[in-house]
C-alpha positions as CSV (number, residue, x, y, z in Angstrom):
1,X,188.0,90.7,154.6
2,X,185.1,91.2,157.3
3,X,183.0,94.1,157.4
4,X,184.7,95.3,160.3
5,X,188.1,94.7,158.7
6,X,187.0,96.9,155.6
7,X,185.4,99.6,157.9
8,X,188.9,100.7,158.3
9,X,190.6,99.4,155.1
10,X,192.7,102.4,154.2
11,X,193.3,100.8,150.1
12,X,192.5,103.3,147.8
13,X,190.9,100.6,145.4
14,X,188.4,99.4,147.7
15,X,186.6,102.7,149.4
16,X,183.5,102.1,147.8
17,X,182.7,98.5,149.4
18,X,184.1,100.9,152.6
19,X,181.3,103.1,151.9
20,X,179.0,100.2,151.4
21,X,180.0,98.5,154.9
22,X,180.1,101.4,157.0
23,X,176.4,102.4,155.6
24,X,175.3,98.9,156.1
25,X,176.8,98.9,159.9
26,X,175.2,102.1,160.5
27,X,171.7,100.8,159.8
28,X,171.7,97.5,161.3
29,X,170.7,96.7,165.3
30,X,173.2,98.8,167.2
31,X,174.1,101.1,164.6
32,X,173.3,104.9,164.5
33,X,169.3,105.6,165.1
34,X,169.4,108.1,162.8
35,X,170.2,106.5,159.6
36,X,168.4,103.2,161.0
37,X,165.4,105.5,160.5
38,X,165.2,106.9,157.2
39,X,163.7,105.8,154.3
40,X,163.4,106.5,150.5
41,X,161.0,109.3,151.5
42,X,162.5,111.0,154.4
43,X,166.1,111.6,152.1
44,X,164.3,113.3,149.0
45,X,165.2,116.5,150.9
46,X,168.6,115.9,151.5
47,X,169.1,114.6,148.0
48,X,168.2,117.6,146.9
49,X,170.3,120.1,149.1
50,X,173.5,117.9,148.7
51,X,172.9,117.8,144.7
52,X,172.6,122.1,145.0
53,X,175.3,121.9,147.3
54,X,177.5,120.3,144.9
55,X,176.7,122.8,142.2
56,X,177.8,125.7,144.2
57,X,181.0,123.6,145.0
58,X,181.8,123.3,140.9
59,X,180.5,127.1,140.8
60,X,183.2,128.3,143.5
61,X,186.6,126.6,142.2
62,X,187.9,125.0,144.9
63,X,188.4,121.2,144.0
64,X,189.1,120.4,148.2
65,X,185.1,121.5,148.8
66,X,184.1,119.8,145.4
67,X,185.7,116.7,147.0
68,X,183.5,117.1,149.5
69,X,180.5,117.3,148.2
70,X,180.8,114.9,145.6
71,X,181.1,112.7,148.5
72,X,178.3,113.7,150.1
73,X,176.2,113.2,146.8
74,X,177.8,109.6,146.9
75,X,176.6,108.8,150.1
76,X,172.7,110.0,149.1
77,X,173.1,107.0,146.6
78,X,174.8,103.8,148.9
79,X,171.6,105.2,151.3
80,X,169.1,104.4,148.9
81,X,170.8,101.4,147.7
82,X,171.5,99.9,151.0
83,X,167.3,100.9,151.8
84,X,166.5,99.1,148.8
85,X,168.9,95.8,149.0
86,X,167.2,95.7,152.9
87,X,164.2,94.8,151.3
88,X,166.2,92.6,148.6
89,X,164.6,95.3,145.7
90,X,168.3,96.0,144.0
91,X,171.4,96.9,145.9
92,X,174.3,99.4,144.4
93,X,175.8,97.0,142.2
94,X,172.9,96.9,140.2
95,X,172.8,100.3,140.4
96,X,176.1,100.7,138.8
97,X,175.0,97.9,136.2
98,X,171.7,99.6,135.0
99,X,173.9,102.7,134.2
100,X,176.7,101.0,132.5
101,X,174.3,98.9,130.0
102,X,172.2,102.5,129.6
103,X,175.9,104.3,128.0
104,X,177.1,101.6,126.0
105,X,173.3,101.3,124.5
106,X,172.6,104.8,123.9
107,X,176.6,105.3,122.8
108,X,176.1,103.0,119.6
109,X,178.6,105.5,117.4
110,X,181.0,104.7,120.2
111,X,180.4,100.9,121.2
112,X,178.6,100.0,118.0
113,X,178.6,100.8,114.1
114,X,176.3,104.2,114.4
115,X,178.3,106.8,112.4
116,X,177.6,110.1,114.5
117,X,180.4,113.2,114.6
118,X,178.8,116.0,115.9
119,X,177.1,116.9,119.4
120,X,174.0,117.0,117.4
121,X,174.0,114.0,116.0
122,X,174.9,112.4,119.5
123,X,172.4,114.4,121.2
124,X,169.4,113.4,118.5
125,X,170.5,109.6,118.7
126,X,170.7,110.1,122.8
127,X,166.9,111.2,122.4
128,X,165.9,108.9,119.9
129,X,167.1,105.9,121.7
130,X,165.8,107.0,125.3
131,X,162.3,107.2,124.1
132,X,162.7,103.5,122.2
133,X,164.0,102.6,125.5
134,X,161.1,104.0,127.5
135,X,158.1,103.1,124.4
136,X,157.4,106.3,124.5
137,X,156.9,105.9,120.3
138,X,153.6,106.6,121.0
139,X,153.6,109.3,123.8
140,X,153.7,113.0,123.3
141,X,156.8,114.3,122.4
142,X,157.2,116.1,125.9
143,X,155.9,113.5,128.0
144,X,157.9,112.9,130.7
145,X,160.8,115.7,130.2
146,X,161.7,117.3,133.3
147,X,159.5,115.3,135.7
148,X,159.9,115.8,139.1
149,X,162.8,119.0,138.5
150,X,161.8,122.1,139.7
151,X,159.8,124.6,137.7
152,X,162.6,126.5,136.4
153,X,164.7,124.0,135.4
154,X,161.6,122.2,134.1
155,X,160.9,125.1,131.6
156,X,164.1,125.6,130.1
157,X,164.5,121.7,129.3
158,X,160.6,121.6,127.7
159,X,162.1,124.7,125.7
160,X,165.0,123.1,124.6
161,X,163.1,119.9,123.8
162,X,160.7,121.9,121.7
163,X,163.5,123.7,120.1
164,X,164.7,120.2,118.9
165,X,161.6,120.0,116.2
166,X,161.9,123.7,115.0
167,X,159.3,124.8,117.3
168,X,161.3,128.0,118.8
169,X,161.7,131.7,118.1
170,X,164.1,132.8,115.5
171,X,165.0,135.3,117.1
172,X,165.6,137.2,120.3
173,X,163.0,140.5,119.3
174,X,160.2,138.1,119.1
175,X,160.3,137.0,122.8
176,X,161.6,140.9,123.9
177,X,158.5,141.4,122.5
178,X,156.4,139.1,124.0
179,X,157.6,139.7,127.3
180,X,156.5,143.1,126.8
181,X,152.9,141.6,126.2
182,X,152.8,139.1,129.2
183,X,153.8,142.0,131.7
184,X,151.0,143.9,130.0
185,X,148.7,141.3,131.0
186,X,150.4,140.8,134.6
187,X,149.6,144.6,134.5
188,X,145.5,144.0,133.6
189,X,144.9,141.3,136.4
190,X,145.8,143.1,139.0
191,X,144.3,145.9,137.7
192,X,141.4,143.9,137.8
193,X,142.0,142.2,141.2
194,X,144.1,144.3,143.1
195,X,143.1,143.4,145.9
196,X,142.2,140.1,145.6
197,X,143.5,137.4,149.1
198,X,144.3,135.3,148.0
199,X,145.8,136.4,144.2
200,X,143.4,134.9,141.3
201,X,144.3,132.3,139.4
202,X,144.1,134.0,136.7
203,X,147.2,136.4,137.8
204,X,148.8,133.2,139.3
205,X,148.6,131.7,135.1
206,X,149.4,135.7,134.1
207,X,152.6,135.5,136.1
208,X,153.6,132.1,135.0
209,X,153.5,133.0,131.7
210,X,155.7,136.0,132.5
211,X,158.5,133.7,134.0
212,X,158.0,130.8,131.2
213,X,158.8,133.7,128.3
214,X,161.7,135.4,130.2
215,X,163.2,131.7,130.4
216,X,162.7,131.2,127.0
217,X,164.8,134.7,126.1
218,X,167.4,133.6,128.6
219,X,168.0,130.1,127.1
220,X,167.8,132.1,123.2
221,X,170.9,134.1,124.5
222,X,172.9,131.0,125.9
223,X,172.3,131.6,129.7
224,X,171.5,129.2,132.0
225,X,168.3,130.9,134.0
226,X,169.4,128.9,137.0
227,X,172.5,130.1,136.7
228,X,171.4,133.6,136.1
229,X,168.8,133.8,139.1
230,X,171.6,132.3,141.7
231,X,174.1,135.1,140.9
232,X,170.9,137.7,141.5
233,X,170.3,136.1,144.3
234,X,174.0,135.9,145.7
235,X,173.8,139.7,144.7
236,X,170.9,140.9,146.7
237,X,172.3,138.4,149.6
238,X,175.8,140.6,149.3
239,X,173.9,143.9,149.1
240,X,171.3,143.5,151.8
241,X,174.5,142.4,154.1
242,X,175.5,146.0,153.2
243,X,172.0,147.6,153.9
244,X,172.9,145.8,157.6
245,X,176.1,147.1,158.1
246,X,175.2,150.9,156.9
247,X,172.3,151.0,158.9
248,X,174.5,149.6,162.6
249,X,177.2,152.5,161.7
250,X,174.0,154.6,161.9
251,X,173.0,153.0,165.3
252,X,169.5,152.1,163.7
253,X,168.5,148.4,164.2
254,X,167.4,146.4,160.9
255,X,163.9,146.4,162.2
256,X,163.4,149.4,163.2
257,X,164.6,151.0,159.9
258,X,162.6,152.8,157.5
259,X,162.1,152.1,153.5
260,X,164.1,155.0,152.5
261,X,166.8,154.2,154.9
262,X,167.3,150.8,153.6
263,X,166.8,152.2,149.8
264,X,169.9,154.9,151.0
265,X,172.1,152.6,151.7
266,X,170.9,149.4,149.0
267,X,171.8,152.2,146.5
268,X,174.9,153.0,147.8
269,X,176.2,149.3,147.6
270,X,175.1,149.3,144.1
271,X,176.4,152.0,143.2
């Protein structure tokens, strides 16, 4: 079958070398500008968003928009791949490949003679093998976790690698506790530099902590922060909306509005 023959193959079996032809057409001479343009680089952002995206599709329950965006995540992969093969690095089959040598190593209990029962035990094997993998024998025991993720999800998975060894609290009072001391020390900075443009780096460190320990109660409890942070932030999205709509049955424009106006009708939607 020619590539433009499979542009248009309609056999459920074969839309992934569809995918993989339509992307190649798109970046070769005569294809779409666009795409003929990006590189590695220029899609980190859109990696990202379509990754997010396809967490807020699991998140809302509808498989149709979960379709979607699994496609979309799909397509962030053949892009690199089809970059990469360009410049005869590794194309998508090798791709696929890498990962399906990586599960049957590090599944040993399934594809091997390792006797492992529990999630524990697959999870400790899982670890142990990865850092044989990577020689990280030798490394620090958090070298490497969580590179490149953003800070928050960064934290909790240092915590939870730390956890692994014993090195945790035992108990949720411990960290209530120690929140309790980081704000205290949030609260002596800016005592300190109130006014300070821009804010120390000491406060900067001060506050870091402060966010590092309240992730650290958060994870103790079971909750995902990232989780936990989205729904406030899909709950101060919801309740500003109402702040909006208040304030135009009151004929007072958004901007114009004072601080106890908005607090009127924030508490209102709250409430």
């Amino acid at each position: 079958m020619t590539d433009d023959e499979m542009i248009s193959c309609t056999e459920p079996s074969r839309q992934i070398e569809r995918l993989r032809a339509i992307m190649h057409r798109l970046r070769t001479p005569g294809g779409c500008p666009w795409d003929a343009e990006q590189t590695h680089d220029s899609l980190i952002s859109n990696l990202i968003e379509e990754a997010y995206e396809t967490v807020a599709a699991i998140k809302s329950g509808d498989d149709e928009n979960l379709k979607e965006e699994l496609g979309d995540l799909l397509l962030q992969v053949v892009f690199h791949a089809e970059i990469a093969q360009e410049d005869k690095r590794f194309d998508l089959d090798e791709i696929a490949q890498g990962i399906c040598e990586k599960l049957v190593r590090r599944h040993p209990h399934v594809y091997g003679d390792s006797q492992v029962e529990h999630t524990d035990g697959v999870l400790a094997q899982w670890e142990d093998i990865k850092r044989a993998e990577k020689g990280d024998g030798n490394q620090p025991y958090l070298h490497g976790v969580g590179k490149g993720l953003p800070a928050l999800i960064k934290a909790t998975k240092l915590q939870k690698k730390a956890s692994k060894v014993g090195f945790d609290w035992p108990d949720t009072s411990g960290i209530i506790e120690k929140i309790a001391e980081e704000f205290d020390e949030v609260k002596e900075e800016l005592s300190k530099h109130a006014e300070a443009t821009p804010p120390t780096h000491e406060l900067q460190s001060e506050i870091g902590d402060l966010l590092f320990i309240v992730i650290n109660l958060a994870r103790k409890l079971g909750i995902d922060p990232e989780v936990a942070l989205e729904g406030t932030n899909e709950k101060f999205i919801h309740r500003f909306a109402a702040i909006e709509t208040g304030l135009q049955a009151q004929n007072i424009n958004l901007e114009e509005a004072t601080l106890e106006q908005m607090d009127a009708h924030w508490n209102a939607a709250k409430a």
